[in-house]
SERO-4910 file (N, C-alpha, C, O; in steps of 0.05 Angstrom, whole numbers):
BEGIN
 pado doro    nc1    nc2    nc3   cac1   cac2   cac3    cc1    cc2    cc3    oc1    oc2    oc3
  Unk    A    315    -39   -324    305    -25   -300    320      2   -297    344      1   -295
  Unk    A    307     25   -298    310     58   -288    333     49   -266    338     27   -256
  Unk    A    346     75   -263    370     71   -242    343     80   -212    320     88   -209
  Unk    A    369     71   -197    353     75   -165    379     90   -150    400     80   -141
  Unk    A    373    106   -151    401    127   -132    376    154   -116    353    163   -119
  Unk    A    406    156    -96    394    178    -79    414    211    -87    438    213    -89
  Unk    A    392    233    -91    416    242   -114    404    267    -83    382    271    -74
  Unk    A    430    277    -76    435    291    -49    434    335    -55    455    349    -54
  Unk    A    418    342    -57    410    372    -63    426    389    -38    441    408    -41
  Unk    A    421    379    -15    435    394     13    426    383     34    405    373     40
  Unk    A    455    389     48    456    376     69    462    399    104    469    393    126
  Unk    A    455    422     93    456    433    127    439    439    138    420    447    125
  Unk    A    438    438    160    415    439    181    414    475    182    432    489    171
  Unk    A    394    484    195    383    505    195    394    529    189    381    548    199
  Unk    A    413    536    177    427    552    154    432    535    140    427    511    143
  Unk    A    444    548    117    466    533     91    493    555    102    492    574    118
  Unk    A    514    544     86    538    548     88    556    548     68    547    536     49
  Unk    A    580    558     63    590    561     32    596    539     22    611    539      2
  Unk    A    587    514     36    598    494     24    576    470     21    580    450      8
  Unk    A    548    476     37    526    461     52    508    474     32    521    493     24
  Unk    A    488    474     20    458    484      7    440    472     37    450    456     53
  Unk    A    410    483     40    393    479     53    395    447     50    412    437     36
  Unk    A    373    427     66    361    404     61    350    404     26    339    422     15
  Unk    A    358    379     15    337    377     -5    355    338    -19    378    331    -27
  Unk    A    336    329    -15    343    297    -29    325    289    -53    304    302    -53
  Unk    A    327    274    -69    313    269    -92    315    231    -92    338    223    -98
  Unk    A    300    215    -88    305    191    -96    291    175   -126    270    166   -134
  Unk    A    317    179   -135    298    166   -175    291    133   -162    304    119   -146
  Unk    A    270    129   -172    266     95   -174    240     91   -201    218    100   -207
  Unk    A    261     73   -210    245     63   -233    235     88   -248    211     88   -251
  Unk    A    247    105   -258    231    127   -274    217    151   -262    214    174   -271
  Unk    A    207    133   -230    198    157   -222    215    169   -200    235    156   -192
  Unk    A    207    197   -188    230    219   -163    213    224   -150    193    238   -156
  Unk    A    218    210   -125    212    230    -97    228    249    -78    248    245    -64
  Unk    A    213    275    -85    235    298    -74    227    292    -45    204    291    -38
  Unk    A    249    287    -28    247    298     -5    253    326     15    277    331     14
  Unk    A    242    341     29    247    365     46    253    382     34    267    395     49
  Unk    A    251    392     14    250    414     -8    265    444     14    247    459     23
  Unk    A    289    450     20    291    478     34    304    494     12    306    488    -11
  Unk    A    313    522     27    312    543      7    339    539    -13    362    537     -5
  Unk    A    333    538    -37    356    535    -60    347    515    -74    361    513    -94
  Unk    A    330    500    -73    330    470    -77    328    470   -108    342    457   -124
  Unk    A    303    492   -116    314    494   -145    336    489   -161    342    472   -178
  Unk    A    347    512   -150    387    521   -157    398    496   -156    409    487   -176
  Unk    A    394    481   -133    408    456   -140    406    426   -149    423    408   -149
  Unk    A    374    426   -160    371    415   -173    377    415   -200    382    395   -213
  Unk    A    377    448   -211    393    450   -238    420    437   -241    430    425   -260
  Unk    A    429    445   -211    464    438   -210    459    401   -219    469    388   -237
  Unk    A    447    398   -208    442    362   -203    435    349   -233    433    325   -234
  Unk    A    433    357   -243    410    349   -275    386    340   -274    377    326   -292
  Unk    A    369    349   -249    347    346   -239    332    362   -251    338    386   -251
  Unk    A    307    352   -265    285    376   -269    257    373   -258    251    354   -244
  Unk    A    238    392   -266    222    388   -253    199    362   -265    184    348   -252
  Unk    A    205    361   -294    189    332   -297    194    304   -281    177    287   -274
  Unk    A    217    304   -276    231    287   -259    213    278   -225    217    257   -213
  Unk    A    201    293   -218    185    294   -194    159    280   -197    145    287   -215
  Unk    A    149    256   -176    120    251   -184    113    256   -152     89    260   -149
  Unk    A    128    257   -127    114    263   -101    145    281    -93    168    281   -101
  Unk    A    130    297    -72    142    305    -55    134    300    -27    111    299    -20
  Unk    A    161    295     -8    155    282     17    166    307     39    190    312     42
  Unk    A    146    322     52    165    341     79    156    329    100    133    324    106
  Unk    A    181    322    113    177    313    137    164    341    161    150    336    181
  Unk    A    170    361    155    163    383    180    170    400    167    188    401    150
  Unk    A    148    428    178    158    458    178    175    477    188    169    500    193
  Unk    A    202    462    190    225    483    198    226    493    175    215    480    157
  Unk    A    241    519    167    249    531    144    261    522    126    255    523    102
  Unk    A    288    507    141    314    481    118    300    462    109    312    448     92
  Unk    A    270    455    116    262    438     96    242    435     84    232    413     79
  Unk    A    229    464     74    210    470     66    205    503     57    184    513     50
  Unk    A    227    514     58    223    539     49    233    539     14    237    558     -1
  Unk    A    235    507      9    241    512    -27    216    510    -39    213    518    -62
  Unk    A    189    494    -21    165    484    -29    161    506    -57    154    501    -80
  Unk    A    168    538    -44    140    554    -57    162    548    -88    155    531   -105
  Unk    A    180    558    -90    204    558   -118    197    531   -134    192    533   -158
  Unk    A    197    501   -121    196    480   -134    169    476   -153    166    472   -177
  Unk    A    147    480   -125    123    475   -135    112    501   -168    105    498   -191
  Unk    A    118    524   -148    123    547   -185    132    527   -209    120    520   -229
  Unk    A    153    520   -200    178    518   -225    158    482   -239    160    473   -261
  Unk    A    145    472   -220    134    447   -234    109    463   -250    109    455   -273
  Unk    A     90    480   -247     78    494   -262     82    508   -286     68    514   -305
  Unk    A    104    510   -281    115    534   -301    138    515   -327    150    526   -346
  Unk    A    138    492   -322    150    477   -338    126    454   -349    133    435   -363
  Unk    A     97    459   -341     77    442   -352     90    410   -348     94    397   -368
  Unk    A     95    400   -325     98    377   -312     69    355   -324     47    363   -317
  Unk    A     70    338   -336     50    332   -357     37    304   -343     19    290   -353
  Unk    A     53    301   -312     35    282   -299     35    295   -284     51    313   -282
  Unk    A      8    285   -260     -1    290   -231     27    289   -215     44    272   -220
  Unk    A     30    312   -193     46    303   -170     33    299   -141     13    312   -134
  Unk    A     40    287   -130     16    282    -99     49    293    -79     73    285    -79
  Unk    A     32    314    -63     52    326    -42     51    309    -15     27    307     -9
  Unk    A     64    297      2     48    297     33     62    311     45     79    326     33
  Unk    A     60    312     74     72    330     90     57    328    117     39    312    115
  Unk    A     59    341    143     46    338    169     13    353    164      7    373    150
  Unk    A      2    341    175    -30    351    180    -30    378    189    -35    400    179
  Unk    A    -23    369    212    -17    404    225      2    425    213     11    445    224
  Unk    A      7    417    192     18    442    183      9    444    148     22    448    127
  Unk    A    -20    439    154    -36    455    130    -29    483    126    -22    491    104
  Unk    A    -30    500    146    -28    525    137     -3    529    123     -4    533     98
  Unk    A     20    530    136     47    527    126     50    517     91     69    526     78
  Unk    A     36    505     82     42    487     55     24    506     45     36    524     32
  Unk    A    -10    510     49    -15    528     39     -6    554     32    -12    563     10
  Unk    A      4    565     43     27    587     39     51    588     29     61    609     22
  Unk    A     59    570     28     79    558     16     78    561    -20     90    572    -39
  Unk    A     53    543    -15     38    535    -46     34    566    -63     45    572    -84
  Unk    A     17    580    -48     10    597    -57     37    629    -51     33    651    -61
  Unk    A     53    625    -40     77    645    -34     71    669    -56     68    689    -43
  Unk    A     68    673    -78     70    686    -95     53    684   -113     42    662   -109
  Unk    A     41    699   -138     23    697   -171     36    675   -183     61    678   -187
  Unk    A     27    658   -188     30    637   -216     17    631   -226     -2    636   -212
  Unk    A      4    617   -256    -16    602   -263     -9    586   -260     13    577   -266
  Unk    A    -25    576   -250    -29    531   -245    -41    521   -265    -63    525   -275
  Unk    A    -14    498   -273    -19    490   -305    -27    452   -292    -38    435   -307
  Unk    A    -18    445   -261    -10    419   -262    -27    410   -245    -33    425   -227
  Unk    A    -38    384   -245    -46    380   -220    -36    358   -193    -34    334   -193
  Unk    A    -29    379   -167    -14    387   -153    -33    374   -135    -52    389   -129
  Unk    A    -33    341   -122    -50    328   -100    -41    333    -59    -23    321    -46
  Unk    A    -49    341    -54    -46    349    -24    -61    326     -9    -84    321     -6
  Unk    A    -34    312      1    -42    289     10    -33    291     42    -19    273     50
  Unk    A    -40    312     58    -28    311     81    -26    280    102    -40    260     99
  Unk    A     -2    283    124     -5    258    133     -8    267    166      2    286    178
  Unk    A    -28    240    176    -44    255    199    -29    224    217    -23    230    241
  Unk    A    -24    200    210    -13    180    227     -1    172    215      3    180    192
  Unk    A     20    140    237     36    124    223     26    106    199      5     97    209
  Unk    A     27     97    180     18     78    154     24     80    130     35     99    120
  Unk    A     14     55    116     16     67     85     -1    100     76    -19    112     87
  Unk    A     13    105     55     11    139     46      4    126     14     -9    142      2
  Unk    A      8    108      3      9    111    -22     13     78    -35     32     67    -24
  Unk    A      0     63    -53      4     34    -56     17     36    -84      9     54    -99
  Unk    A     32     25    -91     34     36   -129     49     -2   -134     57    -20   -119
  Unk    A     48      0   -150     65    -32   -171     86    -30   -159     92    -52   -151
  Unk    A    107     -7   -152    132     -4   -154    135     -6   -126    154    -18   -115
  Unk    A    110     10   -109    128     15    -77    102     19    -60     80     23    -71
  Unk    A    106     17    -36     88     33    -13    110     56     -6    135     57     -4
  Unk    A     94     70     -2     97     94     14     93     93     36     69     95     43
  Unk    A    112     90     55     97     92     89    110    120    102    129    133     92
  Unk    A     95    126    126    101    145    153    102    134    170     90    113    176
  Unk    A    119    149    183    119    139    222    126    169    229    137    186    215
  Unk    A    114    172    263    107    200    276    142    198    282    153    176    285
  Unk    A    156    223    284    188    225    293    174    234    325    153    226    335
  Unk    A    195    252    337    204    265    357    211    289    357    234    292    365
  Unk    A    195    315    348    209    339    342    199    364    359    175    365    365
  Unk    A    210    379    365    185    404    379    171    416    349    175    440    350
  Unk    A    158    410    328    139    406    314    137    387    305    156    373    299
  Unk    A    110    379    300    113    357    291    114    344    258    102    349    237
  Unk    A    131    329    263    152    309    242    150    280    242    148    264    261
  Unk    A    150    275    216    146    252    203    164    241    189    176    255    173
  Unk    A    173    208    194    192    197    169    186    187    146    163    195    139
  Unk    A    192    178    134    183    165    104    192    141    103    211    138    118
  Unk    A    182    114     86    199     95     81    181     88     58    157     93     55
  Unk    A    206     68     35    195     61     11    193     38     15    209     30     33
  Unk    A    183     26      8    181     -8      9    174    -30    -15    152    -39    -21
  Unk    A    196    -35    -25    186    -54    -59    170    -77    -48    171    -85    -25
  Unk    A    159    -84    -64    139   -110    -58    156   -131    -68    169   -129    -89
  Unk    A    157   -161    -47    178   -178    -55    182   -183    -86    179   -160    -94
  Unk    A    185   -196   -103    185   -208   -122    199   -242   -114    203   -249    -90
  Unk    A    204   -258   -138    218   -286   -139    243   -275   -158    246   -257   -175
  Unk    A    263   -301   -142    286   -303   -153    284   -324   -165    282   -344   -152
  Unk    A    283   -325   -198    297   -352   -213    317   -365   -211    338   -354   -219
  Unk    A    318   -394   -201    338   -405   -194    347   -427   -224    329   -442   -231
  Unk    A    368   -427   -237    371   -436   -260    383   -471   -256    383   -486   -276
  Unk    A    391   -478   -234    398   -507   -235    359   -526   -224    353   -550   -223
  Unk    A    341   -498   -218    318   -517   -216    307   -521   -241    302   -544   -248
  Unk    A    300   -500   -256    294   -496   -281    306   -518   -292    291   -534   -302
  Unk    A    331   -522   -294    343   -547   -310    340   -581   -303    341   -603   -313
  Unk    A    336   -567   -274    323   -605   -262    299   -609   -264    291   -630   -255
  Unk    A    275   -589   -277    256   -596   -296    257   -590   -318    237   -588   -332
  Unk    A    275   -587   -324    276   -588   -365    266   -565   -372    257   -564   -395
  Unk    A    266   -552   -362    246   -521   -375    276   -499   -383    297   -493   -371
  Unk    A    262   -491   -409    289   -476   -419    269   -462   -445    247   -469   -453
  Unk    A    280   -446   -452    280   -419   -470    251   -414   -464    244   -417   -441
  Unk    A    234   -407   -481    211   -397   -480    184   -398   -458    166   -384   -449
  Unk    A    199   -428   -454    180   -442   -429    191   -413   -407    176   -393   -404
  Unk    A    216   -415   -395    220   -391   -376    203   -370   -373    192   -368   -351
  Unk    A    199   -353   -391    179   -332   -396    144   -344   -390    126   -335   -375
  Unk    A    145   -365   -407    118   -369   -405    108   -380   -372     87   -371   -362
  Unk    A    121   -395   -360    124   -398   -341    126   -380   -312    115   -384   -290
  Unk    A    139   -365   -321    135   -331   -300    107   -316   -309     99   -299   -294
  Unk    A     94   -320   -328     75   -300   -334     45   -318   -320     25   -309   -308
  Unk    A     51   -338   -325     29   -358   -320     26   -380   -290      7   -392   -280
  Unk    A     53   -376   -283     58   -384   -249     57   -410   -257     64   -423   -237
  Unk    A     52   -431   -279     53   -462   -273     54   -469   -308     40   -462   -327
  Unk    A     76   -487   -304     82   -491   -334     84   -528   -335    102   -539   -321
  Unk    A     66   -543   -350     69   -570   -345     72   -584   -318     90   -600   -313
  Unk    A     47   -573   -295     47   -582   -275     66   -571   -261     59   -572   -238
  Unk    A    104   -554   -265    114   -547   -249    101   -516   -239     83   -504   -250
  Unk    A    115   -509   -218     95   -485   -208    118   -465   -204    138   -476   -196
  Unk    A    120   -442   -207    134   -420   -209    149   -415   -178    169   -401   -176
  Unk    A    133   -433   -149    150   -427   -131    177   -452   -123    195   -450   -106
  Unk    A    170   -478   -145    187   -493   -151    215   -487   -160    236   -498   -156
  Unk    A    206   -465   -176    237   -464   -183    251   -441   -182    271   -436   -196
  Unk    A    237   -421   -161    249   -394   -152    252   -392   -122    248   -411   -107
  Unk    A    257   -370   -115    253   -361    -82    252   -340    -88    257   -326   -107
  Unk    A    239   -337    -58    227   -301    -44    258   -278    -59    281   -286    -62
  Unk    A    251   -263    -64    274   -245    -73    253   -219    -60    234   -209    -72
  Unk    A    265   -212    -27    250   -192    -12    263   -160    -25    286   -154    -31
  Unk    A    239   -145    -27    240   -120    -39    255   -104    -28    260   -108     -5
  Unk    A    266    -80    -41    286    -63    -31    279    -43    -13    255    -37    -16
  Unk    A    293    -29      8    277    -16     22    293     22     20    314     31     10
  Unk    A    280     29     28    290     60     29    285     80     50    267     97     46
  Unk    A    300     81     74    283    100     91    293    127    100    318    130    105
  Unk    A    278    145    103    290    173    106    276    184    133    252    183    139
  Unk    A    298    196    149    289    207    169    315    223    179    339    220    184
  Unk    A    287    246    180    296    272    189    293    287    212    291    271    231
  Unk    A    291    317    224    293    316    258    273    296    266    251    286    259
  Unk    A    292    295    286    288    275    313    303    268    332    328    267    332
  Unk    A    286    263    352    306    251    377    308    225    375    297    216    355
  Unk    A    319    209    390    312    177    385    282    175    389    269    194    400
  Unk    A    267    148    377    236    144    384    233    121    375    255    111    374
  Unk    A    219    108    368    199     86    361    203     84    331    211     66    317
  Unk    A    194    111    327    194    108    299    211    115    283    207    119    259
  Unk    A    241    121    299    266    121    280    265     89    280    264     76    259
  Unk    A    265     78    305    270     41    289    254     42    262    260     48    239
  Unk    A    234     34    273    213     27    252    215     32    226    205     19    208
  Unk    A    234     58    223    234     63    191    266     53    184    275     44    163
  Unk    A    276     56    201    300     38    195    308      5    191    329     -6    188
  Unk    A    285     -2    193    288    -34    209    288    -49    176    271    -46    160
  Unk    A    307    -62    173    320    -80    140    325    -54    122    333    -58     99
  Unk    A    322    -41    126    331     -4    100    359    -23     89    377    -36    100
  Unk    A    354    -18     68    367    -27     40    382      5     47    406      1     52
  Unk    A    378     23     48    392     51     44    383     71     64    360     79     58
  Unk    A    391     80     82    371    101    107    385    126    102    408    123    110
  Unk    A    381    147     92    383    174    100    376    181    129    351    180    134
  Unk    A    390    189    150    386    201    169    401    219    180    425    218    186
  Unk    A    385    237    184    403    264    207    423    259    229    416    245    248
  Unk    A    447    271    227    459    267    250    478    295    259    503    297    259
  Unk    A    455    317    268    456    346    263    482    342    289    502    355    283
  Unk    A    485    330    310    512    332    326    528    307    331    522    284    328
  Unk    A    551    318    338    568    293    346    568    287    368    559    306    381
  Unk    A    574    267    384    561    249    411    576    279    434    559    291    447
  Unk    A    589    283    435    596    302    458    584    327    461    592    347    472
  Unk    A    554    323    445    531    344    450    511    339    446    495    354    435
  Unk    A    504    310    458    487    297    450    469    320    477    457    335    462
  Unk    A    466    325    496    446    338    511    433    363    491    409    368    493
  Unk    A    447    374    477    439    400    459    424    374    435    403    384    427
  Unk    A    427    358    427    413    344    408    385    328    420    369    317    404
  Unk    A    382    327    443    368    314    450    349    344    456    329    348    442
  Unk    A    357    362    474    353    384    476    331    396    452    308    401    456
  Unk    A    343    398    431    322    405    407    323    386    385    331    392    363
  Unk    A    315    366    391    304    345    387    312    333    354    298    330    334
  Unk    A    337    329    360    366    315    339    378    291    352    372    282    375
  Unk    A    397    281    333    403    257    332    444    258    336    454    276    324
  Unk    A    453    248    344    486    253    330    493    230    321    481    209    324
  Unk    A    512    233    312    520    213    290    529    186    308    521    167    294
  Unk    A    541    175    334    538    148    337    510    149    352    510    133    370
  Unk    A    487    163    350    465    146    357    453    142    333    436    125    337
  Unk    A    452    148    306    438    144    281    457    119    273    446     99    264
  Unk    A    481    120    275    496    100    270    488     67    293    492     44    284
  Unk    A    482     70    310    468     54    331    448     42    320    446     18    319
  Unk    A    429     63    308    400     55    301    410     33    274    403      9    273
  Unk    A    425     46    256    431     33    235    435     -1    242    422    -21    234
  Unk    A    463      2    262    478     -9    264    451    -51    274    451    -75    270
  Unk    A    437    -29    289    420    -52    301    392    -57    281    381    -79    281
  Unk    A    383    -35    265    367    -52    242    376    -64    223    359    -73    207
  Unk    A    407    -68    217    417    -88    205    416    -68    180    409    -79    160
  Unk    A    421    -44    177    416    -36    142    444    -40    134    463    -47    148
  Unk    A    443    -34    108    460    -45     92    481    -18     77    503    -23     66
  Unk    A    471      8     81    475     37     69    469     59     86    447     69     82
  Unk    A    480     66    100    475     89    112    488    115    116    508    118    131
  Unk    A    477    135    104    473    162     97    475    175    115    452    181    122
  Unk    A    494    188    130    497    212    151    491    243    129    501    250    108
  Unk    A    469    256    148    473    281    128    454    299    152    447    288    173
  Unk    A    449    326    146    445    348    159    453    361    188    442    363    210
  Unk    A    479    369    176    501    369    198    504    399    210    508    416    193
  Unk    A    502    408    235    511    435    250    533    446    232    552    435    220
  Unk    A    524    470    233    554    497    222    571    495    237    592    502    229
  Unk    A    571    488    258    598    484    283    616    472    283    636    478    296
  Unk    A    614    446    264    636    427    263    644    432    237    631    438    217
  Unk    A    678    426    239    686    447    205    699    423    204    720    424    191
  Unk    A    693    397    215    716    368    199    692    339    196    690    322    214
  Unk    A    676    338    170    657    317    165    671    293    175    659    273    182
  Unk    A    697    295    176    705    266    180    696    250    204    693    226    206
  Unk    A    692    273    224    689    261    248    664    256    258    658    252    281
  Unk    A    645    256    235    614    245    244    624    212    225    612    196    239
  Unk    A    636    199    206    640    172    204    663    164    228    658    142    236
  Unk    A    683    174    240    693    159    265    674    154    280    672    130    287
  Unk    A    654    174    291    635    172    315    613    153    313    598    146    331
  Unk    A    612    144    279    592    126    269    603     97    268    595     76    277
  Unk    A    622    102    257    640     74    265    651     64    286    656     40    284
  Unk    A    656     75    309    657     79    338    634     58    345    634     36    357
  Unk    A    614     75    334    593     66    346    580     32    342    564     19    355
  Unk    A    599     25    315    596     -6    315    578    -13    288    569    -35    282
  Unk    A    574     15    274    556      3    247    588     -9    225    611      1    224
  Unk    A    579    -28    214    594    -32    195    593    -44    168    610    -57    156
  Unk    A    568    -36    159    564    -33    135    568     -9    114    582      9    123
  Unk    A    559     -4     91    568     25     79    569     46     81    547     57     78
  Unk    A    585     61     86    569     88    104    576    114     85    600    115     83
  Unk    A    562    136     71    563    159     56    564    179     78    545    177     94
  Unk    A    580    197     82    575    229     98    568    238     72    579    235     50
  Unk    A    543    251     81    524    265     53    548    294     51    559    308     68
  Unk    A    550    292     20    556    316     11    533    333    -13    518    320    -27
  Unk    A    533    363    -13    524    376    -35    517    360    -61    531    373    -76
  Unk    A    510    347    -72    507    331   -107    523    308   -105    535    299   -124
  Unk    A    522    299    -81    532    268    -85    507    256   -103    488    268   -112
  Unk    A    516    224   -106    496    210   -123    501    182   -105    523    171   -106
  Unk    A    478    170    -89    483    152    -80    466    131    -86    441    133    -82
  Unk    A    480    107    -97    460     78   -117    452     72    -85    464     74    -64
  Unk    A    416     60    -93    410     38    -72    434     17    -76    448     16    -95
  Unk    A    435     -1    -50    453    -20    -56    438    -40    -78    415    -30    -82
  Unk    A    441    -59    -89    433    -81   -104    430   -100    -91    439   -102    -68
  Unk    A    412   -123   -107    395   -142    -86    421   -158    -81    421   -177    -66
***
């Protein structure tokens, strides 16, 4: 199995900074990359990353602020211009057709690829594949913004002392998984549910509905936590998150990985968005996103 990591392009909110690049996330699974929020540099730092553009089969923007979408026009070029030899399907908000179109078109290129515009207009599946659903849910933004979540489809866990309390061993195993019933035993005899991995990303917002929602069992959540709690009125204000209310959200969908990232130029000490997260009572894994981190989904 392809690695499953979240490989981190930038992390500042509406500038970059000498130490911050714009928004831009990349999640590999199974072979294939979903870029998320593509802002300005994202190229640049995907070179930095060992990211290329074959590497991409969707791109996900949550909204038309600048930090997460002013890399669209550079990326989408640079997948043309490197003859990307499969389809990519873009989504992004409905209402901001125009924005992507312009985006798309920013500048002369020839279009070598074909580039699916899959805008997203409600909460639901976006996309069904072997590997994943693609879902949305509506955020909370003064434009409007959308989250993402990946969702593996369960599979079974082989349990090896059942297997042996029916006698089934070498070949039978295989044959047995392909065919669901081997000599009257049945494939849910001697496994269990092994529930699929989850992945969710969300970006501006205030609290809502549908930060739970995309957080709720996340195997790994990327989320914004542009202030720290002693400005939470300016986050609420323009419609952000700080780090012990994302840590809250975490804390109570039970995830297992959670990702602090797109942080204000004002605060010059990362440390103190994991106190304010830990404060807050999450206590499972927690990453403060940096520039080209590499972060594994957790494992089943």
């Amino acid at each position: 199995m392809s690695a499953r990591e979240l490989v981190v392009l930038g992390t500042a909110s509406q500038v970059p900074t000498r130490h911050r690049n714009h928004n831009g996330y990349l999640l590999r699974w199974d072979g294939q990359g979903i870029l998320f929020d593509p802002g300005e540099g994202t190229q640049r730092q995907m070179l930095r990353a060992g990211v290329a553009a074959h590497d991409l089969n969707r791109i996900c923007v949550t909204h038309f602020h600048g930090d997460h979408s002013l890399g669209l026009a550079g990326v989408i070029q640079r997948i043309n211009l490197d003859r990307v030899p499969h389809p990519v399907t873009a989504h992004y908000p409905a209402s901001g057709q125009r924005y992507f179109e312009r985006l798309r078109y920013a500048t002369a290129y020839h279009e070598t690829v074909s580039l699916t515009e899959a805008p997203v207009a409600a909460d639901g599946p976006l996309a069904v594949t072997d590997a994943y659903t693609l879902e949305a849910a509506l955020l909370s933004h003064p434009v409007e913004s959308y989250g993402y979540r990946l969702v593996e489809p369960d599979g079974r866990r082989i349990l090896p002392e059942r297997l042996a309390a029916h006698g089934i061993a070498g070949p039978g195993v295989g044959r047995l998984q392909r065919e669901g019933v081997l000599d009257g035993v049945t494939l849910e005899e001697v496994s269990e549910v092994r529930r699929g991995q989850r992945v969710a990303f969300v970006m501006d917002t205030r609290l809502c509905d549908g930060v739970h929602a995309l957080a709720d069992g996340a195997d790994l959540l990327v989320i914004e936590s542009t202030f720290l709690d002693e400005d939470v009125r300016l986050a609420t204000d323009h419609g952000h998150l700080t780090a012990g209310q994302a840590a809250a959200v975490a804390r109570d969908a039970g995830v297992r990985h959670l990702v602090l990232t797109h942080f204000s130029q004002r605060y010059a000490d990362p440390a103190e968005f994991e106190r304010q997260a830990r404060a807050a009572g999450f206590a499972g894994e927690l990453s403060i996103a940096q520039d080209l981190m590499r972060v594994p989904v957790p494992k089943r």
